[in-house]
C-alpha positions as CSV (number, residue, x, y, z in Angstrom):
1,X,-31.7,-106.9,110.2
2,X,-29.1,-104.9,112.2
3,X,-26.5,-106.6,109.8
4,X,-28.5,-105.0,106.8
5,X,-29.1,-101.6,108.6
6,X,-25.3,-100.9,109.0
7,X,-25.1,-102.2,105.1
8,X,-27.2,-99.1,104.4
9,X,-25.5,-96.9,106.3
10,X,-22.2,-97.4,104.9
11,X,-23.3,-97.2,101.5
12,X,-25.1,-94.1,102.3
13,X,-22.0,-92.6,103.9
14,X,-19.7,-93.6,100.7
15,X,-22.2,-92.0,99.1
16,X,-21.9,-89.0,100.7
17,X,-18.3,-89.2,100.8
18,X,-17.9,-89.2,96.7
19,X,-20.4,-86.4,96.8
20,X,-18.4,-84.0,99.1
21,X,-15.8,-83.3,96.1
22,X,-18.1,-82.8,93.7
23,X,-20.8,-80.1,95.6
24,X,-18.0,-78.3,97.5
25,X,-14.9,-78.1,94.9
26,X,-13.4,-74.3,95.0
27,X,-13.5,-73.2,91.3
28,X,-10.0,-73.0,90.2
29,X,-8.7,-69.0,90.3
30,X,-7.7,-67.1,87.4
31,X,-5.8,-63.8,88.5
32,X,-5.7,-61.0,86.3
33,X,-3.4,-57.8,86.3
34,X,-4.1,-55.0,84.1
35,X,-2.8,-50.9,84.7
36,X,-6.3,-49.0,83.6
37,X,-9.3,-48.1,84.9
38,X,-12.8,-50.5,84.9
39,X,-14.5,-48.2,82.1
40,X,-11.6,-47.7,79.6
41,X,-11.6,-50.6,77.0
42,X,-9.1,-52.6,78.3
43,X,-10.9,-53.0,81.6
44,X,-14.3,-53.7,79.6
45,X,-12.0,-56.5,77.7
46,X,-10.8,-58.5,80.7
47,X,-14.5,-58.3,82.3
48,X,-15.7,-59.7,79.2
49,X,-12.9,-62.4,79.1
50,X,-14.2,-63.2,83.1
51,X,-17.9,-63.6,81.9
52,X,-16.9,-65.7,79.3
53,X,-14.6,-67.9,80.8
54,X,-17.0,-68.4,83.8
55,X,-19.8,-68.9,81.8
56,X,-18.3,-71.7,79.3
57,X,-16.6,-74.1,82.1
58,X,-20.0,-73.6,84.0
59,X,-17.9,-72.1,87.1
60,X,-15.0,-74.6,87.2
61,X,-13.0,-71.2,86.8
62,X,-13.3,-67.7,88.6
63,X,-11.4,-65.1,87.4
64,X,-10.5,-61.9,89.3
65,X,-9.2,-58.9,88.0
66,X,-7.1,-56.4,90.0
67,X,-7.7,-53.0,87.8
68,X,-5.9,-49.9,88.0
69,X,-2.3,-51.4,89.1
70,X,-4.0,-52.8,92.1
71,X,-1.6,-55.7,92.0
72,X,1.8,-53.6,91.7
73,X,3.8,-52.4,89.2
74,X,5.2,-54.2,86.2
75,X,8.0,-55.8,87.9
76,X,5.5,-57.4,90.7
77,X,3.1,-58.3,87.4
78,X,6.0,-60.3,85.9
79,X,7.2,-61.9,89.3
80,X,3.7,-62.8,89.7
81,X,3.6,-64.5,86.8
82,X,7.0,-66.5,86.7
83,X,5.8,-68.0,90.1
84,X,2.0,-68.1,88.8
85,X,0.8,-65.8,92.1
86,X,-0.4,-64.4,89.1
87,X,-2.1,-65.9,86.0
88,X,-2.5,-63.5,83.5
89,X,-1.4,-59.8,82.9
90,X,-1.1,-57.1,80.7
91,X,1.9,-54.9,80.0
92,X,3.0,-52.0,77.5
93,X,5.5,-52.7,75.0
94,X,8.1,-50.4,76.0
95,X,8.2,-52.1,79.9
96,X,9.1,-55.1,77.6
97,X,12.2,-54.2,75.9
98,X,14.4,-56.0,78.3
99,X,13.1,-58.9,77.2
100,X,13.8,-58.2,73.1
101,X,14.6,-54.9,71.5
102,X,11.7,-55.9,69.4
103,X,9.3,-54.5,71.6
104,X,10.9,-51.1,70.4
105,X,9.5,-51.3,67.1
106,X,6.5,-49.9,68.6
107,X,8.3,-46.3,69.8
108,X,9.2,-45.1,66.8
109,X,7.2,-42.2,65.6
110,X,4.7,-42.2,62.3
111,X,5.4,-45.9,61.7
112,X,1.9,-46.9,61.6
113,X,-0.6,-45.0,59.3
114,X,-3.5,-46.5,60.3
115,X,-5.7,-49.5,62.5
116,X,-5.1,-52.0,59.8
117,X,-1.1,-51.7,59.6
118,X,-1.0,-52.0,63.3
119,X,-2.7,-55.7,63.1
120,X,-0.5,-56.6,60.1
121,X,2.5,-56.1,62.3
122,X,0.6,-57.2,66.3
123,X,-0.6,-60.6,65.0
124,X,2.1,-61.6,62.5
125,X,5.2,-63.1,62.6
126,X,6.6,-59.9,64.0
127,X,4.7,-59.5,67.1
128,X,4.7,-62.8,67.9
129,X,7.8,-63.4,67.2
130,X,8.8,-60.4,69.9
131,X,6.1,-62.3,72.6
132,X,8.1,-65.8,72.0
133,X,10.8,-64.0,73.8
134,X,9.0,-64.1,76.8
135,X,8.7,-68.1,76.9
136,X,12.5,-68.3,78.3
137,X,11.7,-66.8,81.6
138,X,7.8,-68.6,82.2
139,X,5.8,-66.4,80.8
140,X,3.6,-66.8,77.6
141,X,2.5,-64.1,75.2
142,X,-1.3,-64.4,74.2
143,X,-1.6,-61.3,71.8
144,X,-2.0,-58.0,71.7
145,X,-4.8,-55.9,72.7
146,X,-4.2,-52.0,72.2
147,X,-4.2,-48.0,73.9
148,X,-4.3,-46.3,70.2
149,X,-2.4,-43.8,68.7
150,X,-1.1,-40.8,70.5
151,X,-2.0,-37.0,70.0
152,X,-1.1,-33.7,71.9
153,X,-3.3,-32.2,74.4
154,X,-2.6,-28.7,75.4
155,X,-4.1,-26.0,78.0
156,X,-2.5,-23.3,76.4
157,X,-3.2,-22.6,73.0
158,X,-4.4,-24.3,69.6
159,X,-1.7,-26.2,67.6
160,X,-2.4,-26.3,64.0
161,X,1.8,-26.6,63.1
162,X,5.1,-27.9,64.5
163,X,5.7,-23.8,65.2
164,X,3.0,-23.5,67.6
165,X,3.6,-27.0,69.1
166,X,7.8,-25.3,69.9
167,X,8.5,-25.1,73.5
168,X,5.5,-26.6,75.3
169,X,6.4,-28.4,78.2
170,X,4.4,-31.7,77.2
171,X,4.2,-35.0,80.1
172,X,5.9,-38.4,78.3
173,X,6.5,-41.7,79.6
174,X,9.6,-42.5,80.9
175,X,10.3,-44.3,77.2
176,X,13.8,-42.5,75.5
177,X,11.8,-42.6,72.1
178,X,9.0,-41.2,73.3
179,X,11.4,-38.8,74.9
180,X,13.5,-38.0,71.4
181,X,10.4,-37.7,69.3
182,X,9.1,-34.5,71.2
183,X,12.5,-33.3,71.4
184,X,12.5,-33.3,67.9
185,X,8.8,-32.0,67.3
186,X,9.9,-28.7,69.3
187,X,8.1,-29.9,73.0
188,X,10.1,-30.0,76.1
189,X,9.3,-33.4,77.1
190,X,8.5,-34.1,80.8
191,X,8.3,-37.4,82.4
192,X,5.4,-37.9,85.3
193,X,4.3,-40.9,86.8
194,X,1.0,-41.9,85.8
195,X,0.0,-41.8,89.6
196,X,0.3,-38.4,89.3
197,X,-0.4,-36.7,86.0
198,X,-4.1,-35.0,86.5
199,X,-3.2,-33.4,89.4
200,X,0.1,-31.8,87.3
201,X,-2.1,-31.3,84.2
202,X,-4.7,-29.2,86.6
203,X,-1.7,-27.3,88.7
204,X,-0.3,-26.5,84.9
205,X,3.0,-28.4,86.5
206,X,3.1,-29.4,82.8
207,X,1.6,-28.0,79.9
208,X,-0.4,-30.5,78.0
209,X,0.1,-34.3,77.2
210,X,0.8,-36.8,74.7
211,X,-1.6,-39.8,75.3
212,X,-4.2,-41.2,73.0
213,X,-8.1,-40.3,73.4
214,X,-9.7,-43.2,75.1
215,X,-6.8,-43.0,78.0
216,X,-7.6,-39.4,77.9
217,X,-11.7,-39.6,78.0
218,X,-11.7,-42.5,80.8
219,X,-8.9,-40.8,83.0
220,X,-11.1,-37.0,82.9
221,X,-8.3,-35.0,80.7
222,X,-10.8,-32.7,78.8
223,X,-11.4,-31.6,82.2
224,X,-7.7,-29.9,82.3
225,X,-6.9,-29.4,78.9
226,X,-9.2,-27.5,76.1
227,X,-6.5,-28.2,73.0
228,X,-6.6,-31.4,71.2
229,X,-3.9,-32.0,68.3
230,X,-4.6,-35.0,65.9
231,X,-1.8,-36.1,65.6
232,X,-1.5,-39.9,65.3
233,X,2.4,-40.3,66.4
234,X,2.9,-43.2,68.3
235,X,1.0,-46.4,68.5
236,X,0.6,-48.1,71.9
237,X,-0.1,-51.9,72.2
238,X,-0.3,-54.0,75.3
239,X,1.1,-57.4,75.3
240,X,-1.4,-60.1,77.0
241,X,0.7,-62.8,79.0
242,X,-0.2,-65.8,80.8
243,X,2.3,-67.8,83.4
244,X,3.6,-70.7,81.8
245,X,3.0,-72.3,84.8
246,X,-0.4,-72.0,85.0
247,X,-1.4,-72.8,80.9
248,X,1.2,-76.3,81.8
249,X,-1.3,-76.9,84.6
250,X,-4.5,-77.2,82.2
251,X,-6.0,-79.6,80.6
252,X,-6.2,-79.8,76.5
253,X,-9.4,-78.7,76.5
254,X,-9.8,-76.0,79.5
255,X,-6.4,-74.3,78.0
256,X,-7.8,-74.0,74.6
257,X,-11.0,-72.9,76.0
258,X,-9.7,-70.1,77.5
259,X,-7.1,-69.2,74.7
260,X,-10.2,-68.7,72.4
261,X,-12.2,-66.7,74.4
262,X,-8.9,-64.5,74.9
263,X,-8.6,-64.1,71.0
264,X,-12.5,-63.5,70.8
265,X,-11.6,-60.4,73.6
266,X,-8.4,-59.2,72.1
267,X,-10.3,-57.9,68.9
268,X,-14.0,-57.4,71.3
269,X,-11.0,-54.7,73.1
270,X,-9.6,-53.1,69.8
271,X,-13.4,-52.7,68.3
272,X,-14.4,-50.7,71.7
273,X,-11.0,-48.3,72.0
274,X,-11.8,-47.8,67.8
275,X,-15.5,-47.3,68.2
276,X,-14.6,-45.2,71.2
277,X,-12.5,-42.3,69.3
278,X,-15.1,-41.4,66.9
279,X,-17.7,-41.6,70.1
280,X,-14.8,-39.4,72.1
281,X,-14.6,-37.2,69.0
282,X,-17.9,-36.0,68.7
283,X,-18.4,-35.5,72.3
284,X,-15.1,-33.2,72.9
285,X,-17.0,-29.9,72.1
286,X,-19.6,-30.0,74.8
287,X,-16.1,-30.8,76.9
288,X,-15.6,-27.5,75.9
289,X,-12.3,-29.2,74.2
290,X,-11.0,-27.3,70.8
291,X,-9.6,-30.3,67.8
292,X,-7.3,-29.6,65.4
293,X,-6.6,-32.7,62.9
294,X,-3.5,-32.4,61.4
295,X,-3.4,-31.8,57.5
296,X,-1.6,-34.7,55.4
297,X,0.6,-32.2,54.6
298,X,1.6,-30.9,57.9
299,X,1.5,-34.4,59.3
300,X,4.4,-35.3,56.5
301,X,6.4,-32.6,58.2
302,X,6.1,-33.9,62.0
303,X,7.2,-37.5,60.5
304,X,10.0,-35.7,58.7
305,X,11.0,-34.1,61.7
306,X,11.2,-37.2,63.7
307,X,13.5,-39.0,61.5
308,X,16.8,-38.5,63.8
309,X,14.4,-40.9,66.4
310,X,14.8,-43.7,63.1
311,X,18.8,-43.1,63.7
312,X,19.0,-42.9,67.3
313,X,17.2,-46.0,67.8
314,X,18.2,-48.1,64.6
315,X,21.2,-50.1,66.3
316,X,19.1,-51.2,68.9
317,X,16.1,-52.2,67.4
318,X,17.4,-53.7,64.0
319,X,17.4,-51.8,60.7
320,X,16.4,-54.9,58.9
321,X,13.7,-55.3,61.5
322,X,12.8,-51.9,60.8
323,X,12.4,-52.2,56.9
324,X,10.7,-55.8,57.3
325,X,7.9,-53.6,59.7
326,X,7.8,-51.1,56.4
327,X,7.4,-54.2,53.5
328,X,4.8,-55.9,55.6
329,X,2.6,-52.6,55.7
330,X,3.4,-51.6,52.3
331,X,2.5,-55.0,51.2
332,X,-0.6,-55.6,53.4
333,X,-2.3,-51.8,51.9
């Protein structure tokens, strides 16, 4: 009997044993580092992708998302990734020039006309192509998710022409492109920090700002500036990356799980910063914010006028590269 009794209580303790694993496993940790704010699309895409994700491996993954640069800066994003501290992250194309000149494609001015020759040239050959240059240094490219197109906000005046546009003192991003194409528009470019732009925006340190609406709407803009310019300039993507590291560390299926929920965000992310300029639109008069959409005719001359940018910045990024960007959108209208 006693014999039989210790028999029980050795199986029941292997039992328990095998259980421990199973009931008390930590869920594995997804980190994710993105530069914007909770509410603007981008931060609405990476919440989605954590739902998602937690949702369809019934909580053998948590992910956690540091907003708003909480985690650092880009060079601490790409560190964090190359030693997987960090598992996924987003970065703008221009921070990713060092890595190919190809990333430069996306500085130059009135390349894009529209939403669907941006995703000809993000998930081809061409933007992929760029991301693969990332793979060398243990870091994977996912795909693009997106900012939008550019356009001038002012607190000075309307701007309905390139002459009324001359000599406003306009905040860019540190990119020389960006720099050179409102150099040649007539602006005197000024590069801030982004830590710091509203509160130069609202002293008047600057005059206005070239940024596209959603980044303006989430970030309170209308607030300090009553002039918006349509202008459509510059398109800004933002390269999704994983740490090799971390997708070598999967399983088949978990790593294909969570690259198809990432594609199922990337365009979830471009449908909500799309939707969200014609919402942004028609709610910039009670902002008290005055639009002016360039004519076709007036636009032709701002792309005209940005041609030297094409020269400057030719060597570097690749001519041919250049005219293969042009085919591909010609070809895809």
């Amino acid at each position: 009997m006693l014999k039989k009794s210790f028999t029980l209580i050795a199986a029941a303790a292997m039992v328990a044993a095998l259980a421990i694993p199973v009931a008390f496993s930590a869920p594995t940790v997804i980190k994710i580092a993105h530069p914007n704010v909770p509410q603007h699309p981008m931060g609405q895409c990476f919440e989605k992708f954590k739902e998602l994700v937690e949702q369809r491996s019934d909580g053998r993954f948590r992910v956690d998302i540091y907003d708003s640069s909480k985690f650092g800066n880009f060079d601490s994003v790409v560190q964090g990734l190359q030693y997987n501290m960090l598992q996924m992250g987003s970065a703008s194309t221009p921070n990713l020039s060092p890595f190919s000149d190809s990333f430069l494609i996306y500085d130059l001015p009135f390349l894009f006309p529209n939403y669907e020759s941006t995703d000809l040239i993000t998930d081809g050959p061409i933007g992929m192509g760029a991301a693969k240059a990332l793979e060398s240094s243990g870091i994977i490219g996912l795909g693009y998710i997106e900012i939008g197109f550019r356009n001038i906000w002012n607190n000075q005046k309307t701007v309905k022409t390139m002459a009324d546009a001359k000599g406003l003192k306009i905040r860019s991003t540190p990119s020389k492109a960006h720099i050179a194409t409102l150099k040649a528009l007539g602006m005197n470019p000024t590069p801030i920090s982004w830590g710091e732009v509203y509160t130069a925006l609202q002293q008047k340190t600057v005059d206005g700002i070239d940024i596209d609406l959603n980044l303006a709407w989430f970030n309170n803009f209308p607030e300090v500036n009553n002039n918006l310019t349509i202008v459509n300039s510059l398109y800004s993507p933002h390269l999704v990356m994983m740490s090799k590291k971390f997708q070598d560390s999967l399983s088949p299926e978990d790593k294909k799980m969570i690259l198809d929920t990432f594609q199922e965000v990337k365009l979830y992310e471009r449908k909500l910063i799309r939707d969200g300029e014609k919402m942004i639109m028609d709610k910039l008069a009670d902002k008290g914010v005055s639009v002016t959409v360039l004519s076709d005719e007036e636009r032709a001359k701002w792309a005209e006028a940005t041609a030297s940018v094409y020269e400057q910045f030719e060597d570097r990024i690749g001519k041919d590269l250049i005219e293969e960007v042009k085919a591909t959108i010609k070809a895809g209208k």
